[in-house]
DSSP file (Angstrom, degrees, kcal/mol; ACC not computed):
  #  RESIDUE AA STRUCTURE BP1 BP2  ACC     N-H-->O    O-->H-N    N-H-->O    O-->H-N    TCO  KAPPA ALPHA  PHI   PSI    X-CA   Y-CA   Z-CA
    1    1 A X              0   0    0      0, 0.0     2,-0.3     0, 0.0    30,-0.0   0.000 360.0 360.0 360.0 160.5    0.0    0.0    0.0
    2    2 A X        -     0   0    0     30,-0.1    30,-3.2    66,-0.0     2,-0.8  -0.700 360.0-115.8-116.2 151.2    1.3    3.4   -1.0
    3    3 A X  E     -A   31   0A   0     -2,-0.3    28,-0.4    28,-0.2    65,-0.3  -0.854  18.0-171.1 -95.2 115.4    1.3    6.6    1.5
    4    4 A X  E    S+     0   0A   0     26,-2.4    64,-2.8    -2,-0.8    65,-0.5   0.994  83.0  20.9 -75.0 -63.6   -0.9    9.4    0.4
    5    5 A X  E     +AB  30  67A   0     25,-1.4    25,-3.1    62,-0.2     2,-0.4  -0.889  66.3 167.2-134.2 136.8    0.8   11.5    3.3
    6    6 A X  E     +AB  29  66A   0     60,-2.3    60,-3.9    -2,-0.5     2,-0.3  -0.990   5.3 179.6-150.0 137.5    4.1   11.1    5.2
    7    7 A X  E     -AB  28  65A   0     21,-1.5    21,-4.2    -2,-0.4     2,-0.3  -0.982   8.1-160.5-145.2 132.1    5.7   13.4    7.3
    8    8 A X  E    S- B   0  64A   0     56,-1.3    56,-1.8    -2,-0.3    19,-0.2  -0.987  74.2 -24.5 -81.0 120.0    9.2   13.1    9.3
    9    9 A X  E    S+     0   0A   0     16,-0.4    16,-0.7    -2,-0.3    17,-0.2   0.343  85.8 176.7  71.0  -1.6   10.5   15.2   12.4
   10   10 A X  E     -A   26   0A   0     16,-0.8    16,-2.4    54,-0.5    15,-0.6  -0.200  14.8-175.5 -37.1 118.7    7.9   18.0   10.8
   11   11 A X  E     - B   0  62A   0     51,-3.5    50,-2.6    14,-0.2    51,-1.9  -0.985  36.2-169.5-135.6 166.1    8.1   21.0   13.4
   12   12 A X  E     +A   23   0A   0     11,-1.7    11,-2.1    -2,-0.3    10,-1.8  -0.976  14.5 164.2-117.7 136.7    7.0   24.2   14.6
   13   13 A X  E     -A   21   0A   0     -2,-0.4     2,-0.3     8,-0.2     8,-0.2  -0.968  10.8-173.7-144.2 157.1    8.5   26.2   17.0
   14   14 A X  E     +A   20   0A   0      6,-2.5     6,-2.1    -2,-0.3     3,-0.1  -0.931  35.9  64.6-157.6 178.9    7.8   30.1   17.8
   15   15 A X  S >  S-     0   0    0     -2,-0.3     3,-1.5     3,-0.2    -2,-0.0  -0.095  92.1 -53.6  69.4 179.1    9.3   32.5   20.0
   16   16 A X  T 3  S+     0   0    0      1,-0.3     2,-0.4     2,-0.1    -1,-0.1   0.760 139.2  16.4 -68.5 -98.3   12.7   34.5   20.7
   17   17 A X  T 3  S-     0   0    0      1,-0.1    -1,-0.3    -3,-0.1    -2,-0.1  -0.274 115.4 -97.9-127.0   9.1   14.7   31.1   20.9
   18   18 A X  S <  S+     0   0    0     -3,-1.5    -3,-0.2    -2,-0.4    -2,-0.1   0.787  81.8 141.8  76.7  29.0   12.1   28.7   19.1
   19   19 A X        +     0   0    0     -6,-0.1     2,-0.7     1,-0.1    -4,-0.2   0.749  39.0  82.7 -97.1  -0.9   11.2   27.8   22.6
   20   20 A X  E    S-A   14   0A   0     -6,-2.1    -6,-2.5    -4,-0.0     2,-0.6  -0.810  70.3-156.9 -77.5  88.8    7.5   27.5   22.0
   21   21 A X  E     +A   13   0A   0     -2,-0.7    -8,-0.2    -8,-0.2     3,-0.1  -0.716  23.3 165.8 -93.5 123.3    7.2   23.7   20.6
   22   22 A X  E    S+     0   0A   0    -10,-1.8     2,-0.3    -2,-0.6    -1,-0.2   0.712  79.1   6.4-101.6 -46.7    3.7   23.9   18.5
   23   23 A X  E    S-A   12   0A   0    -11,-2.1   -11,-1.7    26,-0.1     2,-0.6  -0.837  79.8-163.7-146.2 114.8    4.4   20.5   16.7
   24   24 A X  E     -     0   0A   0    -13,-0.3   -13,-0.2    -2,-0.3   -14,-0.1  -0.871  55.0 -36.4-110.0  83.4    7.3   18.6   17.7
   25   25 A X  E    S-     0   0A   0    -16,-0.7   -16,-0.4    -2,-0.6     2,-0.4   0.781  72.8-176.4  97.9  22.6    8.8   15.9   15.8
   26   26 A X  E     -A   10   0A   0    -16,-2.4   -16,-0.8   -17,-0.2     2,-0.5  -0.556  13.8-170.4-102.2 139.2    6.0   14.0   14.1
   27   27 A X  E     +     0   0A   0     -2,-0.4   -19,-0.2   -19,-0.2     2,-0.2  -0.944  17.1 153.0-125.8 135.4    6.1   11.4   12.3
   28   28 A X  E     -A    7   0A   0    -21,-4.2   -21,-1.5    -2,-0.5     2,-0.3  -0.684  26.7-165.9-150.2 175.6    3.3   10.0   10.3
   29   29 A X  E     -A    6   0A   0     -2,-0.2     2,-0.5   -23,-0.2   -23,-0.2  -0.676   6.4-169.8 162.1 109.8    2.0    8.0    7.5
   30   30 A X  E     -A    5   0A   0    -25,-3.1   -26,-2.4    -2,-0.3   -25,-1.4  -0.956  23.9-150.7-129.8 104.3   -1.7    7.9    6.2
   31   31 A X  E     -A    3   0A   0     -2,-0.5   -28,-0.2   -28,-0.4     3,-0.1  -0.641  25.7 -76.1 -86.0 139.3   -1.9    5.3    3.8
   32   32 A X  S    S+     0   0    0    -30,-3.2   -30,-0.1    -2,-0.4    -1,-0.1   0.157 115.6  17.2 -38.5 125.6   -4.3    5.0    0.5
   33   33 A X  S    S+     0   0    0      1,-0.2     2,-1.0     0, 0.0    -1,-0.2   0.606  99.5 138.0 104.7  24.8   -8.3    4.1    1.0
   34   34 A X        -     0   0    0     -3,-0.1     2,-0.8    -4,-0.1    -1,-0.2  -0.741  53.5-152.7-119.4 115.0   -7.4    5.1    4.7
   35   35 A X        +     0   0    0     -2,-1.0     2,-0.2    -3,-0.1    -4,-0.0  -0.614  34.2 167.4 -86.2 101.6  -10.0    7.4    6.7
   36   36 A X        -     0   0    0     -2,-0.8     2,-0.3    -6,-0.0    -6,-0.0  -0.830  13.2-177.6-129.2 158.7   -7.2    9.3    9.4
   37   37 A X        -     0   0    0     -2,-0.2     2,-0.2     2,-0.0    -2,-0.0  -0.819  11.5-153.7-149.6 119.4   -8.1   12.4   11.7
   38   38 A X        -     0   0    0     -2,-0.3     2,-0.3     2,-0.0    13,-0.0  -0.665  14.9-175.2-117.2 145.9   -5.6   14.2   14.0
   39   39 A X        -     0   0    0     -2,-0.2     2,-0.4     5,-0.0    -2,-0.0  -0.955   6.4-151.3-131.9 143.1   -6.8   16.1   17.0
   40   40 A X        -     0   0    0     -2,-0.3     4,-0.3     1,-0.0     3,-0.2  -0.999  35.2-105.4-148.7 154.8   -5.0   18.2   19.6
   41   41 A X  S    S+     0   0    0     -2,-0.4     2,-0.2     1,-0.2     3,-0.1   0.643 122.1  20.7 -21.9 -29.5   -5.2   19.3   23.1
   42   42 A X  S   >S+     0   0    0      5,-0.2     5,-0.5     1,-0.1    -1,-0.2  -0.720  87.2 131.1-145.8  73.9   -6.6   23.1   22.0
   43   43 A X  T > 5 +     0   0    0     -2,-0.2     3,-1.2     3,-0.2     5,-0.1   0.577  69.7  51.3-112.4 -31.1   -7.8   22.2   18.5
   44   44 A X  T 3 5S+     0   0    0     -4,-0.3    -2,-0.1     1,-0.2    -3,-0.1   0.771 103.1  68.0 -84.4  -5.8  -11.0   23.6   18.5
   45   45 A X  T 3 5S-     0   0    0      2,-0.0    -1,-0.2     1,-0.0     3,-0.1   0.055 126.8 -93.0 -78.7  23.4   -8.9   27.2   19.9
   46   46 A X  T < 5S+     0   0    0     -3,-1.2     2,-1.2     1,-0.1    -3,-0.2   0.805  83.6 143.2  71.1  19.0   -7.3   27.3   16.4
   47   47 A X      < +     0   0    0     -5,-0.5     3,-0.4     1,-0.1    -5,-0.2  -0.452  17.5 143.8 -88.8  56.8   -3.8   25.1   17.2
   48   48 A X    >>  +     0   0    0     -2,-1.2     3,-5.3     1,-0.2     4,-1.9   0.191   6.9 143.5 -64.0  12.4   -3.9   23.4   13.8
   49   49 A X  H 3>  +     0   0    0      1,-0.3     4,-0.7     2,-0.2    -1,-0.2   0.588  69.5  45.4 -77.1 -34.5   -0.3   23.5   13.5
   50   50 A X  H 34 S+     0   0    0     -3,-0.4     4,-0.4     1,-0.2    -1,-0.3   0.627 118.9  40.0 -74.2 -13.7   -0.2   20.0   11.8
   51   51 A X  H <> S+     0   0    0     -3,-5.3     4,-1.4     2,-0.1    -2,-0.2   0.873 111.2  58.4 -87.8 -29.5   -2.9   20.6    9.4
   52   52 A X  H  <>S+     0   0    0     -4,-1.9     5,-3.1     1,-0.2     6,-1.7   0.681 115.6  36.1 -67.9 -31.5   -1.8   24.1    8.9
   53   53 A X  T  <5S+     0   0    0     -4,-0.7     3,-0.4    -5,-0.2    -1,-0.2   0.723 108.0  57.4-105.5  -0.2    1.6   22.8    7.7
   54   54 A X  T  45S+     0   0    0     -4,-0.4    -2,-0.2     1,-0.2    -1,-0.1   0.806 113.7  46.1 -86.2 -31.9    0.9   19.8    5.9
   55   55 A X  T  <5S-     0   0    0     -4,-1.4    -1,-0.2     3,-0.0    -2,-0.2   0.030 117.0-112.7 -74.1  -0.9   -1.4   22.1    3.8
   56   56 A X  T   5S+     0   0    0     -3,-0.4    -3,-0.2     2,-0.2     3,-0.2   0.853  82.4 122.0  61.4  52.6    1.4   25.0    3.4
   57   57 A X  S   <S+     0   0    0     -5,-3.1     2,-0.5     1,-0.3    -4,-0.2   0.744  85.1  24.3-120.6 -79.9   -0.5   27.7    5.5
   58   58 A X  S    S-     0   0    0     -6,-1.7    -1,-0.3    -9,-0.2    -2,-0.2  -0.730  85.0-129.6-110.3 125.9    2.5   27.8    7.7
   59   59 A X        -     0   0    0     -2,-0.5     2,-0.2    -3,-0.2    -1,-0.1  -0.015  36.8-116.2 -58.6 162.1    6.2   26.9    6.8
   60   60 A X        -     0   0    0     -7,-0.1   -48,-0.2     1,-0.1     3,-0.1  -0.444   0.7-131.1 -96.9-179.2    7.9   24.4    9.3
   61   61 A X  S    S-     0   0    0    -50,-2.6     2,-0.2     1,-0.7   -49,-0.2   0.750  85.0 -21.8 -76.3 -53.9   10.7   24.7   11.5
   62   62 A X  E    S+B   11   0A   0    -51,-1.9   -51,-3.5   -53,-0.1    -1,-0.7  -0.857  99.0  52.1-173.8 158.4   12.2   21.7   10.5
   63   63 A X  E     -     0   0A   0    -53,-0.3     2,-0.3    -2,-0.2   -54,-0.2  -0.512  63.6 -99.8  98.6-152.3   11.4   18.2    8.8
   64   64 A X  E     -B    8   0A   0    -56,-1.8   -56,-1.3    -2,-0.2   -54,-0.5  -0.994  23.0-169.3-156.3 157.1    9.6   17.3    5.6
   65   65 A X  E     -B    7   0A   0     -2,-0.3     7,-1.6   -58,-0.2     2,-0.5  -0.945   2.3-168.3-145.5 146.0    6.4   16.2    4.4
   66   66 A X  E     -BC   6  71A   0    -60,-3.9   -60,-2.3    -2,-0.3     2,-0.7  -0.886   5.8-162.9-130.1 153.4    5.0   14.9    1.1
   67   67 A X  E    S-B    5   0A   0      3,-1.3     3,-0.5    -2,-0.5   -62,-0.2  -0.773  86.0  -2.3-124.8  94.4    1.5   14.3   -0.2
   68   68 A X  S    S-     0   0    0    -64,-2.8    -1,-0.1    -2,-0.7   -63,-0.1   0.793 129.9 -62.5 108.3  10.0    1.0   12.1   -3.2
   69   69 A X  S    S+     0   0    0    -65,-0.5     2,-0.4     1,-0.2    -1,-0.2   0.339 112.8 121.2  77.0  -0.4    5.0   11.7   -3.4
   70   70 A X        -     0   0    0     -3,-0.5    -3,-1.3     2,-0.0     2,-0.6  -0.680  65.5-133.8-107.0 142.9    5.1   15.4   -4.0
   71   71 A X  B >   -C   66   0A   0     -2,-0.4     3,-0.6    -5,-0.2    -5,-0.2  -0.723   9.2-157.3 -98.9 146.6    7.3   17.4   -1.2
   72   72 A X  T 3  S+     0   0    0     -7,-1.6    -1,-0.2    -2,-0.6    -6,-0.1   0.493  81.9  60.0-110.6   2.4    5.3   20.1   -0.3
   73   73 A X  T 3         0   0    0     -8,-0.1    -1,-0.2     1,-0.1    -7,-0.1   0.342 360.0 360.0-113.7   8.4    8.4   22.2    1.0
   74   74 A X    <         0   0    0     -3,-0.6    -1,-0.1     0, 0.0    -2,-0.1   0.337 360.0 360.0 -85.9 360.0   10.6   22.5   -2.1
């Protein structure tokens, strides 16, 4: 089975010193015909940070992610 979406070490970090971890390190892998939904403590306060980057809203910190084989940070 193929992976529609894969992401390694994808982060976000904010503040003076990056000390503000928003998404830390995830790694993930949503394979085809596969129904997946990610949730987070303060999701419904706007903290999307994983949808937000997997979707190119907000650049990452560090890590990569691809959708379809296509790298969505190049």
């Amino acid at each position: 089975m193929n992976a529609i979406i894969e992401t390694e070490a994808l982060s976000k970090y904010y503040g003076k010193g990056n000390e503000i971890k928003a998404l830390d390190n995830l790694n993930l892998k949503v394979y085809e015909g596969e129904t997946f939904g990610l949730l987070g403590p303060k999701w419904r306060q706007g903290q999307g940070r994983p949808r937000s980057t997997i979707n190119c809203i907000i650049k990452p910190t560090g890590g990569t992610a691809t959708v379809n084989g296509y790298d969505l940070f190049s």
